[in-house]
RODO-2510 file (C-alpha; in nm, 4 decimals, decimal comma):
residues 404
     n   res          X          Y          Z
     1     x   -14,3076    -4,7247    28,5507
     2     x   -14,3611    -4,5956    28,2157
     3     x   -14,5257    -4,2777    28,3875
     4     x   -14,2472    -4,2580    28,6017
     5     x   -14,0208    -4,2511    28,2918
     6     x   -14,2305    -3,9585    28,1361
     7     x   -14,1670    -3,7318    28,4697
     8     x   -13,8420    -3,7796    28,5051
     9     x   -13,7732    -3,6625    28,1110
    10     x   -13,9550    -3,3821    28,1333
    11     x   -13,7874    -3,2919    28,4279
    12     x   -13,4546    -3,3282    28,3046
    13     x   -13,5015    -3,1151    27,9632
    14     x   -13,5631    -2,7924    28,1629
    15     x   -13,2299    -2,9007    28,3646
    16     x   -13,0775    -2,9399    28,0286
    17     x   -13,2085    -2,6021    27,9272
    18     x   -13,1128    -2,4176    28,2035
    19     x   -12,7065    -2,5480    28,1653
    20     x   -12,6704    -2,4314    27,7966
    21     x   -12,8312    -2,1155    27,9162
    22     x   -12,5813    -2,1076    28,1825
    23     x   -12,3077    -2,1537    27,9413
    24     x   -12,4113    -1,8991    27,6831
    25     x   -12,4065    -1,6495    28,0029
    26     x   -12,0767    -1,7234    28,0821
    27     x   -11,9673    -1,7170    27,7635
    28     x   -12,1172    -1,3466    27,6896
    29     x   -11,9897    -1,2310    28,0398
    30     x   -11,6431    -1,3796    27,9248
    31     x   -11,6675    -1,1779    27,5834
    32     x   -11,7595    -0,8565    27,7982
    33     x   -11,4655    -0,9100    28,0049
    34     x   -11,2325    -0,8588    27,6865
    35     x   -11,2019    -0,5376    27,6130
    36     x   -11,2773    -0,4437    27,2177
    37     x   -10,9718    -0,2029    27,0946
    38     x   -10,8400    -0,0642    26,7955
    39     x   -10,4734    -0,0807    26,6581
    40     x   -10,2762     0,0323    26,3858
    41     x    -9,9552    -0,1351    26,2809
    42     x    -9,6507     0,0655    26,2750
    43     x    -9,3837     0,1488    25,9303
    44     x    -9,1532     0,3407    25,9167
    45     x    -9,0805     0,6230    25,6208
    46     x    -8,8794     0,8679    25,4917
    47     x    -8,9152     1,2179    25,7431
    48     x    -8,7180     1,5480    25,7137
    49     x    -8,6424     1,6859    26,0215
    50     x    -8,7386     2,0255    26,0605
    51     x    -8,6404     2,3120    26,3052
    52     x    -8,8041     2,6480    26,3639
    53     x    -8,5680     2,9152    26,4562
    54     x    -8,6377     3,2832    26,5287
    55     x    -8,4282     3,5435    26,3815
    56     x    -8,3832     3,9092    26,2058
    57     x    -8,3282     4,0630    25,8822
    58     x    -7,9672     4,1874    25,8479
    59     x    -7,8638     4,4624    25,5105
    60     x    -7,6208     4,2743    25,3124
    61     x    -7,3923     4,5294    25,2884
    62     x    -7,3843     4,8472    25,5417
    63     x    -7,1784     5,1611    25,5065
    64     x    -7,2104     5,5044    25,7402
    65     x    -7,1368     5,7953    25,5021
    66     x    -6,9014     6,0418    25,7369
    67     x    -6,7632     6,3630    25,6073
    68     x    -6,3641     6,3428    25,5962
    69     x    -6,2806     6,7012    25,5670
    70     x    -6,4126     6,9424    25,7545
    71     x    -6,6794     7,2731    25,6536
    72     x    -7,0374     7,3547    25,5495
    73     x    -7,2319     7,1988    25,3359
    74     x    -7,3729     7,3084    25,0624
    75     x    -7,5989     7,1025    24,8807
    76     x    -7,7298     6,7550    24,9271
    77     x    -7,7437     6,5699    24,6271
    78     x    -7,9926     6,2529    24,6894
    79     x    -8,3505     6,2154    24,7726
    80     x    -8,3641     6,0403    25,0892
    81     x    -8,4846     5,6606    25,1158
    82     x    -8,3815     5,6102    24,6969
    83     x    -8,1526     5,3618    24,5079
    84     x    -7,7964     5,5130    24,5039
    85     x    -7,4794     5,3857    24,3259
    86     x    -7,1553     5,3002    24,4228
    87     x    -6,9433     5,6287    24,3953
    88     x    -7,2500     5,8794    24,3049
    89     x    -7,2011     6,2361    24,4439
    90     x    -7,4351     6,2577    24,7355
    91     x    -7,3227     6,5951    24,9380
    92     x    -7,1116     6,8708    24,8125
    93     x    -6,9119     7,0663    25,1036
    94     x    -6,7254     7,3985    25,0570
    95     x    -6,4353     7,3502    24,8734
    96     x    -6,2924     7,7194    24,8490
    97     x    -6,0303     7,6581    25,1198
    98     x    -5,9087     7,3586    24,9514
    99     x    -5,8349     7,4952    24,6356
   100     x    -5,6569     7,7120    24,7724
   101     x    -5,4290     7,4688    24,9715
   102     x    -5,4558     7,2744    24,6619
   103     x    -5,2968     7,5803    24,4472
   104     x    -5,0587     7,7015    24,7163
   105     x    -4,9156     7,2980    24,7209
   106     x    -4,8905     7,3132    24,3153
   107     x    -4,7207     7,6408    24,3755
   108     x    -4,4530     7,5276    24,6460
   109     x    -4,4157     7,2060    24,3848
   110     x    -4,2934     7,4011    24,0443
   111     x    -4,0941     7,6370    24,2861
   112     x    -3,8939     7,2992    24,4014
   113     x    -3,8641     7,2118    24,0387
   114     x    -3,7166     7,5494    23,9008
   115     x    -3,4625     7,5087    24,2224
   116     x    -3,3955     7,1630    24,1246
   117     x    -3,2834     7,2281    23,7488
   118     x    -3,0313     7,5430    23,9340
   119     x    -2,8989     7,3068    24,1688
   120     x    -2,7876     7,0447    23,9377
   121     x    -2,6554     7,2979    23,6716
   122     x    -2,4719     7,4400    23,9684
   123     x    -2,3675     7,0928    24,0671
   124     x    -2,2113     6,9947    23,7143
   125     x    -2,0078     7,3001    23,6903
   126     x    -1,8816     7,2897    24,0613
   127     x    -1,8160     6,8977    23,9587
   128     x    -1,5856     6,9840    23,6603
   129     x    -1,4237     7,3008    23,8165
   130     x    -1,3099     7,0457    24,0893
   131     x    -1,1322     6,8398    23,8576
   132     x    -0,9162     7,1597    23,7200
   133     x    -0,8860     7,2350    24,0490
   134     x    -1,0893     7,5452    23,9577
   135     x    -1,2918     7,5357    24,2712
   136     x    -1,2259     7,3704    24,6483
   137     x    -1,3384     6,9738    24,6627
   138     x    -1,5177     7,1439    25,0026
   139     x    -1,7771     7,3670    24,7655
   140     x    -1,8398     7,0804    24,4998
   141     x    -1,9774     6,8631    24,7568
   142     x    -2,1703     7,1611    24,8694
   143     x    -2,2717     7,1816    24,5167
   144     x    -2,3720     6,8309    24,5107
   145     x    -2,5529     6,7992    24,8512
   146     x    -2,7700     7,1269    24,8101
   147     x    -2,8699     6,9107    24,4431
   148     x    -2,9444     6,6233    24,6296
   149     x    -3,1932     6,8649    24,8829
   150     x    -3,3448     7,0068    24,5949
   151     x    -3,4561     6,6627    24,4590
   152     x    -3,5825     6,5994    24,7694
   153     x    -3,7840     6,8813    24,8374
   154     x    -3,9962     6,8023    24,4611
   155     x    -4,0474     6,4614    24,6064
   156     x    -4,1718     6,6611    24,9516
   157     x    -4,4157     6,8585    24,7779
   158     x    -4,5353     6,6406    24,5046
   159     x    -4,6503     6,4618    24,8538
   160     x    -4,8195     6,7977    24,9601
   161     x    -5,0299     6,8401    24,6202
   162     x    -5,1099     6,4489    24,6450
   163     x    -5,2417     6,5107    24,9787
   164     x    -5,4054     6,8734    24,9316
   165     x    -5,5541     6,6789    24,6009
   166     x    -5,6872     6,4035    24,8441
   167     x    -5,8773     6,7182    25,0529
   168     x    -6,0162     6,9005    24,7772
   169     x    -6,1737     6,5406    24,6470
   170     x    -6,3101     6,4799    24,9708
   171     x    -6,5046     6,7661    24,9629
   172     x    -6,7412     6,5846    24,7348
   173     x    -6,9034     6,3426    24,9991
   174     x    -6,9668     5,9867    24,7135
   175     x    -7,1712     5,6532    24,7903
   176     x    -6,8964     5,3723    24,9126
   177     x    -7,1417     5,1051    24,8265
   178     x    -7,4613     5,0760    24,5955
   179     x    -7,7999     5,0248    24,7817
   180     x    -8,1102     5,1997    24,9295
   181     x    -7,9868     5,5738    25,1290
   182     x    -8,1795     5,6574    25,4642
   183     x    -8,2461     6,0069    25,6120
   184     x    -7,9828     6,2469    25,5964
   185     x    -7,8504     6,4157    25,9248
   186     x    -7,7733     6,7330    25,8120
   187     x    -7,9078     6,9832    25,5697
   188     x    -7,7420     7,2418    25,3573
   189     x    -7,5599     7,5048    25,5408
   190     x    -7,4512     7,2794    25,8273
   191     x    -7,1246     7,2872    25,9620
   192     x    -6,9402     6,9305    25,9533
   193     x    -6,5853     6,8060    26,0737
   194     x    -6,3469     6,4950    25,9697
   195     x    -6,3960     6,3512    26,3412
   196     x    -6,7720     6,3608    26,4001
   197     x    -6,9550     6,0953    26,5857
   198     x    -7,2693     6,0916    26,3573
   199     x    -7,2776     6,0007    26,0335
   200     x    -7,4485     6,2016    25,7609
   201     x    -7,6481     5,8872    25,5928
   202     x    -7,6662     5,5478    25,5960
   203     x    -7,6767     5,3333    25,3087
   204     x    -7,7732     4,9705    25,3278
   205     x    -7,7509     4,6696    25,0432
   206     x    -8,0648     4,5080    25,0732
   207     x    -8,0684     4,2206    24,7749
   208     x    -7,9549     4,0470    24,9051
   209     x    -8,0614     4,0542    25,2422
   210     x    -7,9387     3,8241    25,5351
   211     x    -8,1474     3,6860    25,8015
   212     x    -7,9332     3,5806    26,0968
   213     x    -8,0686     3,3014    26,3288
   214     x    -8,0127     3,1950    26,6948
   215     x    -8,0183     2,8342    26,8033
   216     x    -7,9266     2,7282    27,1305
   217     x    -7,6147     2,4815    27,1636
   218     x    -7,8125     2,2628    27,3371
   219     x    -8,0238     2,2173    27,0254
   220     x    -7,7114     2,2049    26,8282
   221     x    -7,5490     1,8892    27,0259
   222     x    -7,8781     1,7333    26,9974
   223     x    -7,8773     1,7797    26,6033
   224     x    -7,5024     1,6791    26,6209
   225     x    -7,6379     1,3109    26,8105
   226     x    -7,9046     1,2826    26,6023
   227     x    -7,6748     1,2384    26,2434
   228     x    -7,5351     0,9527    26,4357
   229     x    -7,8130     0,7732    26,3811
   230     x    -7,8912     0,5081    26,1541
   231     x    -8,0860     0,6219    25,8366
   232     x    -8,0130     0,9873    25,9562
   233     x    -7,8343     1,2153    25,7106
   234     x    -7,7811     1,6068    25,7004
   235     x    -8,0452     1,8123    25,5522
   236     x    -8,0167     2,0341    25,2721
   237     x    -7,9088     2,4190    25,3196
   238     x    -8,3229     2,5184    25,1796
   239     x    -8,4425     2,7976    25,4109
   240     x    -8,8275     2,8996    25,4301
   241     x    -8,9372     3,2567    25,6209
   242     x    -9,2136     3,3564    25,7996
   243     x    -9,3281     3,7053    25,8169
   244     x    -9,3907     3,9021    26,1262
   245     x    -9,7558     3,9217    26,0205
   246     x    -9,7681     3,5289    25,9763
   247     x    -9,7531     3,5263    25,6138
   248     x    -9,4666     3,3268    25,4499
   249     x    -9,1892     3,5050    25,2284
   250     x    -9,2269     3,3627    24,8548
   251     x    -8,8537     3,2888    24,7641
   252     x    -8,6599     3,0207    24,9233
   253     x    -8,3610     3,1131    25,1187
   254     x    -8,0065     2,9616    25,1537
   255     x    -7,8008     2,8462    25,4487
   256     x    -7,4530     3,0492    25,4141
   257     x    -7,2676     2,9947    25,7347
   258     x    -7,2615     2,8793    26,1170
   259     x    -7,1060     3,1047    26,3963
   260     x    -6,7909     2,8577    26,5021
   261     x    -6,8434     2,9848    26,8362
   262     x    -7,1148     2,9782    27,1273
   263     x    -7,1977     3,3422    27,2771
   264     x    -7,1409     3,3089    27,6454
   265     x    -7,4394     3,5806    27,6817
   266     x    -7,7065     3,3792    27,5528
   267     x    -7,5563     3,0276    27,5335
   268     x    -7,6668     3,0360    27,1731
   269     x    -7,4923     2,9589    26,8089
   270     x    -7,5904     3,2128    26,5201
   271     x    -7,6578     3,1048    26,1705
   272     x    -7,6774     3,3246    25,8596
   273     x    -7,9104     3,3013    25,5819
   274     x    -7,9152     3,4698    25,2344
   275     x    -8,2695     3,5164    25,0722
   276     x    -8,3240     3,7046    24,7612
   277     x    -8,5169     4,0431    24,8216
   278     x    -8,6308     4,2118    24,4565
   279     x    -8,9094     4,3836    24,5901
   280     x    -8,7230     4,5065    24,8734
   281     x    -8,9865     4,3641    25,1080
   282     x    -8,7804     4,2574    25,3509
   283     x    -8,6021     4,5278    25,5603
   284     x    -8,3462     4,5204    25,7786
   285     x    -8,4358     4,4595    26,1714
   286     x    -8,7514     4,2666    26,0660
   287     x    -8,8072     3,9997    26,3512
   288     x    -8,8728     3,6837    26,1700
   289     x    -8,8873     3,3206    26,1768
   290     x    -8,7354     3,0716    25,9486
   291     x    -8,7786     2,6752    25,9278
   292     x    -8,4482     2,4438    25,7868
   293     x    -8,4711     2,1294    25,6660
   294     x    -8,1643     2,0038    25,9154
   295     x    -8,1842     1,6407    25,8766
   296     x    -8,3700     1,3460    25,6684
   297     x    -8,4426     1,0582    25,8681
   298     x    -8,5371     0,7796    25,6220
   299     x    -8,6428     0,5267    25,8833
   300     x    -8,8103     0,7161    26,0930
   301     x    -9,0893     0,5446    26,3483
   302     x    -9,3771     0,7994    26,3119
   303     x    -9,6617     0,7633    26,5915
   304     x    -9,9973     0,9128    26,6613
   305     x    -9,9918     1,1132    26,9457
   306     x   -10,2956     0,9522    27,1014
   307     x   -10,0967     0,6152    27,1110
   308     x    -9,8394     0,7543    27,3392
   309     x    -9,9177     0,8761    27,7311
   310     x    -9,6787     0,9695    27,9968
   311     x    -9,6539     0,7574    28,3661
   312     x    -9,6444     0,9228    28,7147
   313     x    -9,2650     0,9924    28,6211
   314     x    -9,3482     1,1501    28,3275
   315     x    -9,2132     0,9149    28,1027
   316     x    -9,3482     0,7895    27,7521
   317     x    -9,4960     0,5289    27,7466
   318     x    -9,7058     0,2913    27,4785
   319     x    -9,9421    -0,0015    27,4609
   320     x    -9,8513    -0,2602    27,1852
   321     x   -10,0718    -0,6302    27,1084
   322     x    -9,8506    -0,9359    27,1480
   323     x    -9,8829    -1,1921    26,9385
   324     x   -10,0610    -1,3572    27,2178
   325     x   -10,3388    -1,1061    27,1997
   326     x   -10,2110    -0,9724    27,5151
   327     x   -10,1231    -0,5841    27,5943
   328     x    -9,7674    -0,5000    27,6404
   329     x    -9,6505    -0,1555    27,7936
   330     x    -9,2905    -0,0722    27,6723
   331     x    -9,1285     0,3056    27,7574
   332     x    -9,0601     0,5222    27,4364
   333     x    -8,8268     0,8156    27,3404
   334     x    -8,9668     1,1014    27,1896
   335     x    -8,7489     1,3226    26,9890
   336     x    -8,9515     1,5845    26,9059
   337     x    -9,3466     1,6276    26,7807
   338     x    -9,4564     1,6474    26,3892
   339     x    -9,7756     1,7524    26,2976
   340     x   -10,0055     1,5414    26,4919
   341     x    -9,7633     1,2555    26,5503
   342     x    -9,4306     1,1759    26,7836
   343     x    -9,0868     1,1094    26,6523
   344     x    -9,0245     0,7472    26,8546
   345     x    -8,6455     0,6719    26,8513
   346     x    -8,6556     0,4100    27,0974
   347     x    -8,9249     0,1362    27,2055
   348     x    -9,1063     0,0597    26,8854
   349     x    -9,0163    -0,1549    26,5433
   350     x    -9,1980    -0,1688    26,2048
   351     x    -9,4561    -0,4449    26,2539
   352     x    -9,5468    -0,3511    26,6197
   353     x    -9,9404    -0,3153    26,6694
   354     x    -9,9843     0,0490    26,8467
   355     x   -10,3152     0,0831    27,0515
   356     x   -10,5066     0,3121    26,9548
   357     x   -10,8298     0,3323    27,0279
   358     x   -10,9505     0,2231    27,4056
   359     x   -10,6307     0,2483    27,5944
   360     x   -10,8208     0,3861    27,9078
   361     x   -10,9727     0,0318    27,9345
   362     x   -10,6909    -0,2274    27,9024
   363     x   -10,3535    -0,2934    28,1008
   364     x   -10,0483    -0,4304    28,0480
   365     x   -10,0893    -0,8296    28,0757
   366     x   -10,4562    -0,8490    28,0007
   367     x   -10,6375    -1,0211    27,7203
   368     x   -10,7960    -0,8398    27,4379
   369     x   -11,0175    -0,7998    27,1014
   370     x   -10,8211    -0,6168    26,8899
   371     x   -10,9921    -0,4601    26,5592
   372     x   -10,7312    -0,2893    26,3267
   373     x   -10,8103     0,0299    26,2535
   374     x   -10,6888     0,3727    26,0080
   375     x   -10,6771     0,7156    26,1333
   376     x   -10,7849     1,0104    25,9290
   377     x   -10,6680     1,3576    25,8940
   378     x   -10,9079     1,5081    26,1506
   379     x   -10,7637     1,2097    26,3916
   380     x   -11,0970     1,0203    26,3948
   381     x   -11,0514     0,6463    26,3779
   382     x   -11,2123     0,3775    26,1669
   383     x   -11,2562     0,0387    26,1449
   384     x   -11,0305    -0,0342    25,8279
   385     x   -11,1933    -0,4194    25,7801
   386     x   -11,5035    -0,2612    25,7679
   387     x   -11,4342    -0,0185    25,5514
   388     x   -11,2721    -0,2667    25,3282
   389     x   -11,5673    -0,4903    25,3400
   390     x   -11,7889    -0,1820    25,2625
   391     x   -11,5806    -0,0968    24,9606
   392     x   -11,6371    -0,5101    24,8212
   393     x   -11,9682    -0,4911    24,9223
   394     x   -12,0386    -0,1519    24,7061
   395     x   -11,7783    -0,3126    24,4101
   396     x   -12,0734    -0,6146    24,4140
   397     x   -12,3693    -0,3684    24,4456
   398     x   -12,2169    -0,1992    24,1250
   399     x   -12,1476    -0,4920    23,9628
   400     x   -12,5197    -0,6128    24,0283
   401     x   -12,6904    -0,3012    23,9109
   402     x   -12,4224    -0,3356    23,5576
   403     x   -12,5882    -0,6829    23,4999
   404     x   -12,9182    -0,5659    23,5498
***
């Protein structure tokens, strides 16, 4: 019996053996079954909004210098492409015939004078002859009347030397506005007239200089829902430029005005910037493109782009950890990318743990390991309880090698 008793415990520890190793299997296959992934947990901050617009450089200030008398010119009084000022001389035109309108009109003016002091002297005597009876009442109203013409005809020609004056002043050809002059049309000796098509320069104001901007009013009603929202508020009026050549302008620009109105062309609202040009870098019809700080969202819901993936319909969608340890798949809204991350408007909440890191393995429903981790600048992820523990674990190192 005894021996019997000695089998039948040897052959039961092996039994026993082989169960726990049984268990342990199960147990390991169970862990391998639960998929290992990394989260991050969402918060919300304080985001301007941002829009990139295209655009071109417009003069401040633009005037087309046109001759408004007619004749030759004979010199030209700027060098082309230079600073001018408002009223300086910039082409003199032949002003011999206008004198001499100018002269005949002065003439024609003292003549009406010298008939004007007759005609009244005539008019007083006829006016107390009259009263003697010394002369008809029918030739002192003559008397009077051809007065009365007289005055008139100094007020008619004080007109003609105003105007023949106006002529002769035209014939010097000044700046309207200050600013930088382009290449002249003509040269000295050429023939010009009061109705010509082309203008002899062009003179532009360039600081400051405007940029104006297109946006399409689609984007416009979508900034106009957007300020609904809560924590949204408008922007300031800041404007940054970039340079055809990808460089960005130095100064700051301002926001001056919106167009009211849509352009039925294009479908597209223009917007006006003024930026300050001292070293006349910009120039006019310069194709740029500006960025405007249109909104500040101070709660927005900022998520790596790697968290979010689009369904067979194309739509957002994101994997979140229940509290249950369980993956959850809720549809997001995306209203518009920054940087490396999505805008989320709708779908996710401060708090919410945002798969990261193994979303190709897990579905919605199933069971997980979830490790939270941090996500660096170049988008690599980390584990951050490691790191933290690697941070104590140096702080003690330290600490030893101090005592020591």
């Amino acid at each position: 019996m005894k021996y019997l008793s000695t089998m039948a415990g040897l052959i039961l520890v092996p039994l026993a053996l082989v169960g726990c190793q049984k268990e342990e299997v199960a147990q390991q296959q169970h862990q391998q079954r639960t998929p290992e992934v990394g989260y991050i947990t969402l918060t919300t901050s304080e985001v301007p909004l941002k829009t990139e617009l295209q655009g071109r450089t417009v003069a401040s200030t633009t005037a087309e210098v046109r001759p408004q008398v007619s004749g030759i010119v004979e010199k030209r009084l700027f060098e082309e492409g230079s600073e001018v000022k408002k009223g300086q001389l910039l082409y003199q035109i032949d002003d011999s015939s206008y004198k001499a309108a100018y002269n005949e009109a002065r003439a024609d003016l003292l003549n009406s004078e010298a008939t004007v002091r007759s005609a009244k002297l005539k008019d007083q005597r006829y006016a107390a002859l009259a009263k003697s009876e010394g002369v008809s009442r029918q030739d002192a109203d003559d008397a009077h009347a051809a007065y009365l013409e007289a005055v008139a005809s100094v007020e008619k020609y004080k007109a003609a030397v105003e105007s023949a004056k106006i002529d002769l002043d035209h014939t010097q050809v000044k700046a309207p506005i200050a600013g930088r002059i382009g290449i002249s049309s003509v040269t000295e000796g050429a023939l010009v007239t009061a109705d010509q098509d082309t203008a002899l320069a062009t003179i532009r104001s360039l600081n400051p200089i405007y940029v104006d901007l297109t946006q399409s009013s689609k984007e416009v009603l979508k900034l106009r829902q957007t300020l609904k929202r809560s924590g949204v508020s408008s922007g300031n009026t800041e404007v940054s430029l970039q340079l055809e050549d990808g460089s960005t302008y130095a100064d700051k620009g301002t926001l001056t005005v919106r167009e009211v109105a849509v352009d039925e062309s294009t479908g597209s609202v223009t917007l006006r910037a003024q930026f300050p040009n001292d070293d006349d870098l910009l120039m006019p019809g310069m194709f740029v493109r500006a960025v405007l700080d249109e909104a500040v969202d101070t709660q927005a819901m900022l998520v790596p782009q790697r968290g979010v993936a689009r369904d067979a319909r194309g739509n957002a969608t994101a994997l979140v950890i229940k509290d249950d340890g369980t993956v959850e798949q809720r549809q997001v809204t995306t209203d518009r990318s920054i940087g490396d991350k999505w805008l989320i408007t709708q779908g996710l909440s401060a708090g919410d743990k945002l798969i990261v890191e193994g979303t190709g393995k897990v579905a919605a429903g199933q069971k997980v390991k979830s490790v939270e981790v941090e996500l660096a600048a170049d988008g690599s992820v980390t584990d951050k309880a490691a790191d933290a523990s690697k941070v104590a674990n140096q702080g003690a190192t330290d600490q030893d090698k101090g005592a020591m």
